[in-house]
Steps between C-alpha positions, in 0.01 A plus 500: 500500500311215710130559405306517792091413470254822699170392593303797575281530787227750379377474876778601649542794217125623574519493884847665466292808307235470743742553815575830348747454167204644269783653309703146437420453150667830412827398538697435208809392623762786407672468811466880617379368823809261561742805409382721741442286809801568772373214676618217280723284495679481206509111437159460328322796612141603605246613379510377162493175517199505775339689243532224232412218756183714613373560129571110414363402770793278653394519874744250610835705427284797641403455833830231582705794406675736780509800245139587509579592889806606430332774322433802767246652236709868484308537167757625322418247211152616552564859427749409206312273288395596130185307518333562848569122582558584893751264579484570844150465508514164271757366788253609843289318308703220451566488856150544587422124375823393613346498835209368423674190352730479842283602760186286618171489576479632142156639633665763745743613181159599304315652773863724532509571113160549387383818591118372529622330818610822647209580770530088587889579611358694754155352570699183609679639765198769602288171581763388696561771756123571512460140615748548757367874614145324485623187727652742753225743551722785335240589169367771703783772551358709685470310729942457513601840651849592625632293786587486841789759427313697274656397223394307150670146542415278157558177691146593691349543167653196331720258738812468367492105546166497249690767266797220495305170459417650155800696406737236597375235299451731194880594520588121546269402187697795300816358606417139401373598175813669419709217645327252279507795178839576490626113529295436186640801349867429544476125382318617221796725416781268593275243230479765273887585563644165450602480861503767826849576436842540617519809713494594867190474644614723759610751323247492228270537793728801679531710140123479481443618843722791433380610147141470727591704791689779291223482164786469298354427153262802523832666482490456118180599402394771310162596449374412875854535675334667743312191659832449678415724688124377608601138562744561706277705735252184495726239504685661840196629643318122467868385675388744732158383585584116500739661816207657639268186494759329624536661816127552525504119522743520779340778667179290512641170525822496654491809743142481573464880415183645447383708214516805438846584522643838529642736156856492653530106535759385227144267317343809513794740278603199317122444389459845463783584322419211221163570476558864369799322294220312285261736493788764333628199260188407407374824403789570298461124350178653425599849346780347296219263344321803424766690349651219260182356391572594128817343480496215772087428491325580768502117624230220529196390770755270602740763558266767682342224734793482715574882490171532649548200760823653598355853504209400685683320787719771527245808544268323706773403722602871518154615546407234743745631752413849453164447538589276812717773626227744475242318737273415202360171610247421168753638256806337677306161462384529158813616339722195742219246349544648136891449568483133604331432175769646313761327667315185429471570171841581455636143687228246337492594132892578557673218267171545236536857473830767378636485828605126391764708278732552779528118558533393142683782385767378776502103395558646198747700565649222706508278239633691219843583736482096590504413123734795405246628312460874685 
């Protein structure tokens, strides 16, 4: 057997623990957590060997490797292991500085992880639309009343061409960050691979893109099976409300169409219809938490951040146009200000926060059909 020199890196080992694998230095390698996993391949499985490399402190052959996003955390090694190791958690963790290493300013990564930075996530973009009420004369709302029509319109409120010079840079900055992220990732695997591979690029990318759309891998778990079930509902219903911004944009842009539009125009039920899609698969992301906390852990800051984000957005969208329907200026205004910080939130900490999963998670997966690995 070739000997092969480890140099642990007792940095990497402590911020590992500190991102949330408290339990790491449980493990004691019987394998229980490989067995179990459905999710494996079987060509040098996970999570074993993730565990070693996390203990030893070999960060390299950690965060270059697709297996750690591979892993969809169903926490069935979790709930099986002898020692209370949480493999699951041990991997989020993992994953957790994974993006920290990938995705730059490191800054905005810290302000998303640390849970002391919480209130600042939110100040940020607070100062920002207060700035822009204040420069308009909008900071008194009492003085914004219903309109000509007799209706609430938001645009009067907040233009829509002020509410897009921030939001559209924020989504463009998210983009870019990713861009840059996931190029570094993959050459870091390819390195780490001994070359990119031999497969179809095409169809490594078309396989993923099905196993995405149908969750196919939460198929085979056992413990949380039924998050199937609650990502679907969020991954269609976000599919749903990209369609709906997207024709907002051509309602505004293109068509010259004037807000507010009525309930029975297709942006209206296609918004409508996604918006109570998330808020359903969210709160049953959020009950199934609940209810498997003993066996699956009941997650990490970094985990609950974006539940709230994504919770957030969603209900104060819903409320926002209830309220609006209801001829409520002060409410209507409050609740659509609270929502544009949300969605703010959610687009500019995007690649630094768990929402970053679903684009690793799919290089990953990517990769591992490229290199025949998956």
């Amino acid at each position: 057997m070739a000997e092969q020199i480890v140099s642990p890196d007792l940095n990497f080992v402590k911020e590992v623990i500190a991102a949330g694998a408290d339990s790491l230095k449980k493990c004691y390698q019987c394998s229980t957590c490989t067995v179990v996993c459905e999710v494996t391949p079987n060509n040098k499985p996970f999570p074993r060997k993730e565990m070693l490399y996390a203990q030893w402190g070999m960060k390299d052959q950690l965060i270059t490797n697709p297996d750690i996003w591979l892993c969809h955390q169903c926490s069935d090694c979790t709930a099986f292991c002898p020692r209370g190791a949480k493999p699951g958690e041990v991997l989020g963790a993992v994953r957790k500085v994974a993006i920290k290493e990938y995705s730059g300013p490191r800054f905005m990564a810290e302000l998303t992880s640390n849970p002391k930075y919480a209130l600042l996530l939110f100040a940020i973009p607070v100062a920002i639309f207060l700035v822009i009420l204040g420069a308009i004369g909008h900071l008194d709302l009492t003085a914004i009343s219903l309109n000509e029509n007799g209706v609430i319109a938001f645009p009067e409120f907040i233009p829509d061409i002020y509410v897009d010079m921030i939001m559209v840079p924020t989504a463009g900055f998210a983009a870019l960050v990713f861009l840059l992220a996931i190029t570094k990732y993959w050459s870091a695997m390819a390195a780490s691979a001994g070359g990119a591979g031999g497969g179809d690029i095409v169809n490594s990318i078309t396989g993923t893109l099905i196993d995405i759309f149908t969750h196919k891998k939460f198929s085979a778990c056992g413990v949380a099976k039924d998050r199937k079930v609650s990502h679907l509902l969020v991954f269609y219903s976000f599919i749903g409300l990209a369609i709906t911004t997207s024709l907002g944009v051509l309602y505004v842009y293109g068509l010259k169409w004037e807000m507010p539009y009525p309930q029975t125009n297709i942006l209206k039920l296609i918004g409508n219809a996604s918006a109570i899609g998330l808020l359903v698969g969210m709160t049953y992301m959020i009950t199934n938490r609940m209810k498997n906390q003993a066996k699956a852990g009941l997650g990490s800051y970094f985990d609950w951040l974006l539940i709230v984000i994504i919770f957030g957005t969603c209900v104060t969208g819903i409320l926002a146009e209830v309220i609006r329907l209801a001829k409520l200026p002060v409410p209507a205004y409050i609740t659509y200000f609270t929502h544009l910080v949300f969605i703010f939130v959610l687009f500019a900490y995007a690649p630094f926060s768990k929402m970053a999963h679903m684009v690793y998670r799919t290089t990953a997966m990517v990769f591992a059909r490229h290199i025949q690995r998956d």
